[in-house]
VMD Tcl script that draws the C-alpha trace (Angstrom):
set ca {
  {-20.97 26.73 14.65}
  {-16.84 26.62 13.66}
  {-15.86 24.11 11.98}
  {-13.45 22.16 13.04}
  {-9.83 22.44 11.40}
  {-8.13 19.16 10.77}
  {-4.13 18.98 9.19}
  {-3.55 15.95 7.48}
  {-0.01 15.28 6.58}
  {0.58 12.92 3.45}
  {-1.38 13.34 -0.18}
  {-1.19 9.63 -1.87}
  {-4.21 7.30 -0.37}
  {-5.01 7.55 2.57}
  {-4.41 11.79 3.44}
  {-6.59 12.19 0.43}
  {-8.83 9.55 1.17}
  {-9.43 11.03 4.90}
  {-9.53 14.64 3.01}
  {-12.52 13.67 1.04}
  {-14.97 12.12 4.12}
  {-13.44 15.01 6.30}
  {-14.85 17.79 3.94}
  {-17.93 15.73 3.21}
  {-18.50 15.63 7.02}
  {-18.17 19.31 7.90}
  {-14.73 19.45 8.38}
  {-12.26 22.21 7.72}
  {-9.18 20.43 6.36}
  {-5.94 20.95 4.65}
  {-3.45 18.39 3.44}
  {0.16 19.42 3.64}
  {2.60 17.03 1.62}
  {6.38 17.87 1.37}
  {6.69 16.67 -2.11}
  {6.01 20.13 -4.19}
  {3.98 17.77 -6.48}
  {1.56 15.42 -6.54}
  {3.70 11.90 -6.40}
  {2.21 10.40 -10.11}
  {4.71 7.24 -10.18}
  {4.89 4.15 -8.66}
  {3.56 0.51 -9.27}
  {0.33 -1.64 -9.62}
  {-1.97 -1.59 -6.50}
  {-5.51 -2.88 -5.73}
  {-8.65 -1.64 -4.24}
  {-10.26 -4.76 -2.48}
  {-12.85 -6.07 -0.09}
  {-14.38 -3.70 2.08}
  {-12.04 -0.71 0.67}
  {-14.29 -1.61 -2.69}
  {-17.47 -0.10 -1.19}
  {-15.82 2.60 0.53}
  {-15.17 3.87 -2.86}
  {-18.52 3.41 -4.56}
  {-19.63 5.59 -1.69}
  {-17.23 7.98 -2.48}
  {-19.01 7.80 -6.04}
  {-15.54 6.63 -7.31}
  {-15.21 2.97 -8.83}
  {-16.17 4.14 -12.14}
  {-13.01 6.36 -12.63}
  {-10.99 3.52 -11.00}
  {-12.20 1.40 -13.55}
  {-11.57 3.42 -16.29}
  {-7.69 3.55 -15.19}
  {-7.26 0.06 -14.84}
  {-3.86 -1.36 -15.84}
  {-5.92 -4.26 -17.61}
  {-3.80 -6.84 -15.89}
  {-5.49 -9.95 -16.43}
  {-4.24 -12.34 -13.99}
  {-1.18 -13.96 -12.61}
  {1.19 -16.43 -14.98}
  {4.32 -18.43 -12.71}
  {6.78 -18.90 -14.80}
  {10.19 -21.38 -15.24}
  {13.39 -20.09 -16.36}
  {12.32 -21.17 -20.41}
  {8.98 -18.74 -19.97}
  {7.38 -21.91 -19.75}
  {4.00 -21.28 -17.63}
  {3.75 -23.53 -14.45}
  {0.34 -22.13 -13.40}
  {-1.84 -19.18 -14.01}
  {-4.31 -17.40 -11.55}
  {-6.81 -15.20 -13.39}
  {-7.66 -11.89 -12.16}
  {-10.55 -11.96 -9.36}
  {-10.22 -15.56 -9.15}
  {-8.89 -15.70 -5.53}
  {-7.86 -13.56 -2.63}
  {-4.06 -13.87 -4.21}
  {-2.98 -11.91 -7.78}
  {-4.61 -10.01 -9.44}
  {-7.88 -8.11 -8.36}
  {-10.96 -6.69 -9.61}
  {-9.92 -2.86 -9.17}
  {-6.14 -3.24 -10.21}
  {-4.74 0.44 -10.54}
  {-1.35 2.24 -10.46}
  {-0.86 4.09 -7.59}
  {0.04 7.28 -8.95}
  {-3.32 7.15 -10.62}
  {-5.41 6.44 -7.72}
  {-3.41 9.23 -5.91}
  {-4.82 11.62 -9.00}
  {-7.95 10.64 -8.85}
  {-8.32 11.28 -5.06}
  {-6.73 14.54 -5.70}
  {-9.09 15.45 -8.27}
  {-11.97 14.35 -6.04}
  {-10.75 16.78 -3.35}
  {-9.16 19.72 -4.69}
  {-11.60 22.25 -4.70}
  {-12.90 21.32 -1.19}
  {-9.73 20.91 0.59}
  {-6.61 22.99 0.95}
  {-3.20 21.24 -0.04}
  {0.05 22.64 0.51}
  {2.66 21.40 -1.18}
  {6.79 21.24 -0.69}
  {6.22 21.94 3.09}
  {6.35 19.47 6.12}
  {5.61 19.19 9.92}
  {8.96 19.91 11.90}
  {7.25 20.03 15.31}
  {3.85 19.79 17.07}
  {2.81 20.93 20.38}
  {-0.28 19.41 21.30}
  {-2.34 21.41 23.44}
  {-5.65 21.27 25.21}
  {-7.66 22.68 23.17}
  {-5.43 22.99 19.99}
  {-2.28 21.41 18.31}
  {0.16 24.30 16.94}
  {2.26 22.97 14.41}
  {5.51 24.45 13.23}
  {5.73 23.97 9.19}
  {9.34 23.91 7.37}
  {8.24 26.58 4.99}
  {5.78 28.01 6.21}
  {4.33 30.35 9.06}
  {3.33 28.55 12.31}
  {-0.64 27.55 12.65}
  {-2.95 26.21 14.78}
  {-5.26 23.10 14.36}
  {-7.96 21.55 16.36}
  {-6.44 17.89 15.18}
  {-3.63 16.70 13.37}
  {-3.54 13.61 11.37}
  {-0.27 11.11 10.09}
  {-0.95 9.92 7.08}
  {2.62 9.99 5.32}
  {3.57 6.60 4.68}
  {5.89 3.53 6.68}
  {8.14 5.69 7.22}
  {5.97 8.79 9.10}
  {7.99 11.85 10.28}
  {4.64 13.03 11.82}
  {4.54 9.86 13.28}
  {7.78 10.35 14.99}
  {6.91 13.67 16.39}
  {3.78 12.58 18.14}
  {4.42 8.71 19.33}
  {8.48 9.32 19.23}
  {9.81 5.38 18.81}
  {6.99 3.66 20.56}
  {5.58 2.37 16.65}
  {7.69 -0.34 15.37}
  {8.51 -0.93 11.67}
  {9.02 -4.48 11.72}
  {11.33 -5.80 9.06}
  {10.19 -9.19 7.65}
  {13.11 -10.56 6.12}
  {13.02 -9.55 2.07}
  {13.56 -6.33 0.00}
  {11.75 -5.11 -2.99}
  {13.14 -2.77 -5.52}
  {10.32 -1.76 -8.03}
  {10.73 0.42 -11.69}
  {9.07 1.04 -14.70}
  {10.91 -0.66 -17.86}
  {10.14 -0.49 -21.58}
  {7.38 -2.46 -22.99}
  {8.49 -5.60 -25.50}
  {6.57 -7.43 -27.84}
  {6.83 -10.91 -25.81}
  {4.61 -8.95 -22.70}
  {0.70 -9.67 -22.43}
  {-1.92 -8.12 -20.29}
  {-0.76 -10.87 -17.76}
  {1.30 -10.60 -14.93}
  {4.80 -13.20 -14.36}
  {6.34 -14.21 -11.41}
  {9.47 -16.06 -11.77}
  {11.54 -17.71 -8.66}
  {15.34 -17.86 -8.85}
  {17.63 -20.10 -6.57}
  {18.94 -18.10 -3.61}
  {15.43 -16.68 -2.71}
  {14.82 -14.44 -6.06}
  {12.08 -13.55 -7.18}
  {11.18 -11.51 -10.53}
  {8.06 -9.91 -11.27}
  {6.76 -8.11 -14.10}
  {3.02 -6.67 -14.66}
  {1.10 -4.37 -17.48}
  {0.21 -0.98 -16.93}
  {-1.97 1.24 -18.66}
  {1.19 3.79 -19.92}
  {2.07 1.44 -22.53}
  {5.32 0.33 -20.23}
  {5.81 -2.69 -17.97}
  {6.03 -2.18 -13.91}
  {8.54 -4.42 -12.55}
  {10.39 -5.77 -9.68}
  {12.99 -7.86 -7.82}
  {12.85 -9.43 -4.56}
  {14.90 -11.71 -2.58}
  {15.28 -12.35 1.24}
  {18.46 -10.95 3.30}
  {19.03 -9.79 7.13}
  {18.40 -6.42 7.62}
  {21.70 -4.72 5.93}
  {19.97 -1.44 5.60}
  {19.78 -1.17 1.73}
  {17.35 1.43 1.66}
  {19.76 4.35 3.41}
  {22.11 3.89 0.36}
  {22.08 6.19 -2.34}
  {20.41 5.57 -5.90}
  {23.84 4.15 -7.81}
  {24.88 2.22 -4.94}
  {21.37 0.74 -4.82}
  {21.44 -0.48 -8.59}
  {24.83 -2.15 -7.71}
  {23.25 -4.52 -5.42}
  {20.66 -5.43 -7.57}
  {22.84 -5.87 -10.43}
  {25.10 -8.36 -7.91}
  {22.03 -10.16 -6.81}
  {20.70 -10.97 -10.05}
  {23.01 -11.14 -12.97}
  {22.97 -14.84 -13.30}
  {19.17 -14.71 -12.27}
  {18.22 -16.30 -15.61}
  {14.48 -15.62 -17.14}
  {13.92 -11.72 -17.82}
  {16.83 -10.77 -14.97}
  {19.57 -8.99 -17.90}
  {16.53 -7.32 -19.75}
  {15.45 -5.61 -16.27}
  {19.18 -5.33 -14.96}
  {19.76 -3.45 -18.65}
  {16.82 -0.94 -17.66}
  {17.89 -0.03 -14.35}
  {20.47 2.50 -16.07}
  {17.21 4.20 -17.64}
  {14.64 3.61 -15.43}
  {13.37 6.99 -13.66}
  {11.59 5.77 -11.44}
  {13.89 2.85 -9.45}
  {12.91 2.28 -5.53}
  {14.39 -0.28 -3.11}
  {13.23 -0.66 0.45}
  {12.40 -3.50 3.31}
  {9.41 -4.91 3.41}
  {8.31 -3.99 7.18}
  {4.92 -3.85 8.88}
  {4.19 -1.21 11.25}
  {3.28 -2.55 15.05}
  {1.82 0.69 17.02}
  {0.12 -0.43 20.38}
  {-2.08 3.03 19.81}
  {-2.78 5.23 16.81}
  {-3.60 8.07 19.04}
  {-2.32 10.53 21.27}
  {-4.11 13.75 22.47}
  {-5.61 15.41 19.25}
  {-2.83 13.51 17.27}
  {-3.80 10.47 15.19}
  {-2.21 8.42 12.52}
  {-3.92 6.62 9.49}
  {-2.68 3.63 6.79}
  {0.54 2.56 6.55}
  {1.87 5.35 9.14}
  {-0.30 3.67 11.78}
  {-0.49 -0.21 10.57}
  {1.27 -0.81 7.54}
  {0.52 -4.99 6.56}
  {3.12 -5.34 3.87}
  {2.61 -5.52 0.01}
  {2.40 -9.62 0.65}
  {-1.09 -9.43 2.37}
  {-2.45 -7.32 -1.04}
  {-4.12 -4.98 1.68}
  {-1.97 -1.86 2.20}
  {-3.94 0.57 0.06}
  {-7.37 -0.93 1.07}
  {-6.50 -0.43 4.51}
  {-5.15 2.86 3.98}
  {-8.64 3.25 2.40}
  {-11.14 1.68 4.97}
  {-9.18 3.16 7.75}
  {-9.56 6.81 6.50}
  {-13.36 6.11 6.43}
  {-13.76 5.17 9.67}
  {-11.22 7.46 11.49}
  {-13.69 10.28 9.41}
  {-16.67 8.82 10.11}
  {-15.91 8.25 13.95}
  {-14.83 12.27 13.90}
  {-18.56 12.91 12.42}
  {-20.24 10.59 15.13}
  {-18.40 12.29 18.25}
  {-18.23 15.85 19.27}
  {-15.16 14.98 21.80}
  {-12.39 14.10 19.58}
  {-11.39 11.54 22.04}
  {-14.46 9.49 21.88}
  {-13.67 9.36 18.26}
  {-10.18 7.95 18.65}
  {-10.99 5.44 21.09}
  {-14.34 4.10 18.84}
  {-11.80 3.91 15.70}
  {-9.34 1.90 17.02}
  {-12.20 -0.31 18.78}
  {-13.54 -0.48 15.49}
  {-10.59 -1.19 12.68}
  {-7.88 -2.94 15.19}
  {-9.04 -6.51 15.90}
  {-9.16 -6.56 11.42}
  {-5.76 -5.22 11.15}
  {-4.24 -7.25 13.54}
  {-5.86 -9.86 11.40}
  {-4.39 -9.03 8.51}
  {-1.05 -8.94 10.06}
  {-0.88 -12.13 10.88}
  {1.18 -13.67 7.80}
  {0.36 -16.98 7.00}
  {3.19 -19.29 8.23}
  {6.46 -19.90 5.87}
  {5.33 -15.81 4.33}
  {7.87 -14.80 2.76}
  {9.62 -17.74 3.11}
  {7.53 -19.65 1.40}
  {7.46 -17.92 -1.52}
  {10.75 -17.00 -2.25}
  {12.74 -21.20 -2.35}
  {16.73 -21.07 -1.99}
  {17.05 -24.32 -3.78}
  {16.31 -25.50 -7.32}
  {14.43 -28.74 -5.09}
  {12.46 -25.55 -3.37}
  {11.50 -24.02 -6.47}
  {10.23 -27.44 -7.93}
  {8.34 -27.79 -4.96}
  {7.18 -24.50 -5.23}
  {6.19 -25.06 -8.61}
  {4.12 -28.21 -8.02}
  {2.31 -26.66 -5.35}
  {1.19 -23.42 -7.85}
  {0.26 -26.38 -10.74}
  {-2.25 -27.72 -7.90}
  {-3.52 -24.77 -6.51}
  {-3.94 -23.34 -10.40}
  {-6.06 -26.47 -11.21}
  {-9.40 -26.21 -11.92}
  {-10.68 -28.79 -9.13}
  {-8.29 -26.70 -6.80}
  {-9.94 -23.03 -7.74}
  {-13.68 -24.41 -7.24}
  {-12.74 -25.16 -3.75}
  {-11.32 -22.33 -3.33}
  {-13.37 -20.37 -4.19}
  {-16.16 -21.91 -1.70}
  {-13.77 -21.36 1.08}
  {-12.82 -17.74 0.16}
  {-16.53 -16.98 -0.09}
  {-17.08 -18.14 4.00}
  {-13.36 -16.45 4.87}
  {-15.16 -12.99 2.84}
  {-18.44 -13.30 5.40}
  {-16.66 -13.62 8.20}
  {-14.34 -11.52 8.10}
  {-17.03 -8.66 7.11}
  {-19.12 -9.82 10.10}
  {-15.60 -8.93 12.18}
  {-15.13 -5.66 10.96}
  {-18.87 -4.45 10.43}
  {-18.03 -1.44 8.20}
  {-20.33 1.48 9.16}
  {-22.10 3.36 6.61}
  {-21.99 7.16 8.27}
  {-24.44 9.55 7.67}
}
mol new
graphics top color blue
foreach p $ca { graphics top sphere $p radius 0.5 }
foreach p [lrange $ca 0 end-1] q [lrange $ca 1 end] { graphics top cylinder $p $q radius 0.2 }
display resetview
């Protein structure tokens, strides 16, 4: 019997991801990214929840271990350094978790997993798709024109894939902050823990460890949506340098960096609302299809789980559209659950006063208490059952 031929478009998480249970399922795939590299940078990410035993399936969690940043928990900090309250890593749903990895070096490992079983092509993209019947032909940039029995998204928020097969029907809902992350030198005064430090005028600073022997860093702070991330590179670093220089804490050492720093990315933070994920032999997977936003800690585990069940659904059904329809019956109801910010996010999070912050600041010296984490903890334990009872991962065969 033919196998099936699958093009998945996108090689960080989730293309690779979908690769690996493709191939492992019979599947004849190839994974077409238009970087001509793999993409190595970027900044700390976690592997949580269900996403956790998708990978020990994948016989994975050891090597994920092994490149941990060794980021051991979450400090909040006051202008003087001074720590308000400290959330240790795997202590709660928020900070820090157990599998706490940079994302270029989950993206490696997935490669690494997958490159002798799957065909990528690199420094080539989709420019158009006609979706057929019984194929999709897909017109490449670089390349000679090809035929595939199913094409999947799986290139990021901002999709071009996506575009060509659902046009503007997904929306990439803007929630009211931007995030510029970059990769600064390491000083003597930085531990193994992460610090989050609020500024008036909704600011916030982070830095975290990595592995490299650098710091991963980043600003935040809410605005309208003034389009920041269609500038170019210099006039990006302007902005930041007017929106923080009187920051206070570690803003000039960062602001100082930004000159050096190869590695410097601003952008919205935006969810992705798409009333379908499918469309003919089309489909779209992670944050093409349902980005949650960084703030719900959930984007690459999603990316993750839903790559294992859009596979695993393929494997179940011979009719491709069987498939579709059981994998968005399947994963929707817990991404939509995800979604749902709590109330006041990011509002909440990011105070315009200096009475905000202090508020702020109580409230994380409560919730860091020890009385407050044994509580916590018993109600995070009956949120973790119930939400696995709602999304009943499979375990495919």
């Amino acid at each position: 019997m033919k196998k099936r031929t699958i093009l998945v478009s996108g090689a960080s998480i989730a293309g690779p991801t979908l690769a690996f249970w493709l191939h492992r399922f019979g599947f004849d795939v190839t994974v077409i990214e238009r970087a001509d590299e793999l993409r190595l940078g970027g900044q700390n990410i976690d592997v949580r929840k269900e996403a956790q035993q998708v990978v020990q399936l994948m016989g994975l969690e050891d090597k994920i271990r092994q490149a941990n940043t060794g980021e051991l928990g979450v400090c909040f900090v006051n202008k003087n350094n001074q720590i308000i309250g400290s959330f240790p890593k795997g202590n709660s749903d928020f900070g820090t978790a157990e599998l706490e990895i940079l994302r270029g070096d989950l993206a490696k490992i997935l490669y690494d997993a997958t490159k002798d079983s799957v065909k990528y092509v690199f420094g080539d993209q989709i420019i158009d798709l006609e979706d057929q019947e019984d194929k999709v032909t897909v017109t490449f940039k670089n390349s000679l024109q090809r035929s595939f029995d199913l094409v999947i998204a799986a290139d990021g928020i901002r999709s071009t894939t996506r575009t060509l097969i659902f046009g503007n029907e997904p929306v990439v809902k803007y929630i009211g902050v931007y995030c510029s992350y970059l990769t600064i030198p390491r000083i003597e005064s930085d531990t193994k823990w992460a610090y989050w430090y609020n500024a008036p005028e909704s600011r916030v600073i982070n830095t975290r460890p990595d592995n490299e022997g650098t710091t991963r860093a980043s600003f935040s702070f809410l605005s309208s949506d003034n389009g920041y991330e269609k500038l170019n590179l210099a006039e990006q670093k302007e902005i930041l340098r007017q929106k923080f220089a009187d920051a206070g804490w570690q803003a000039s050492r960062m602001l100082a960096a930004l000159e050096e720093s190869k590695d410097v990315y601003l952008d919205g933070i935006s969810q992705v609302k798409a009333p379908r994920w499918t469309s003919g032999r089309c489909a779209m997977v992670g944050d093409a299809a349902y980005c949650p936003t960084p703030m719900t800690g959930m984007g690459t585990s999603l990316s993750i789980i839903g790559a294992y069940i859009l596979a695993g659904e393929l494997s179940r059904h011979n009719d491709h559209k069987e498939a579709f329809t059981a994998y968005e019956k399947l994963l929707r109801p817990y991404v939509e659950e995800i979604q749902n910010l709590p109330p006041g996010v990011p509002w909440i999070a990011h105070p315009k006063t200096k009475f905000g912050i202090g508020l702020f600041n109580t409230v994380i010296r409560i919730a860091s208490s020890k009385i407050a984490k044994k509580v916590s903890k018993l109600f995070t334990k009956k949120k973790e059952k119930t939400t696995k009872e709602r999304l009943n991962l499979p375990i495919y065969k």
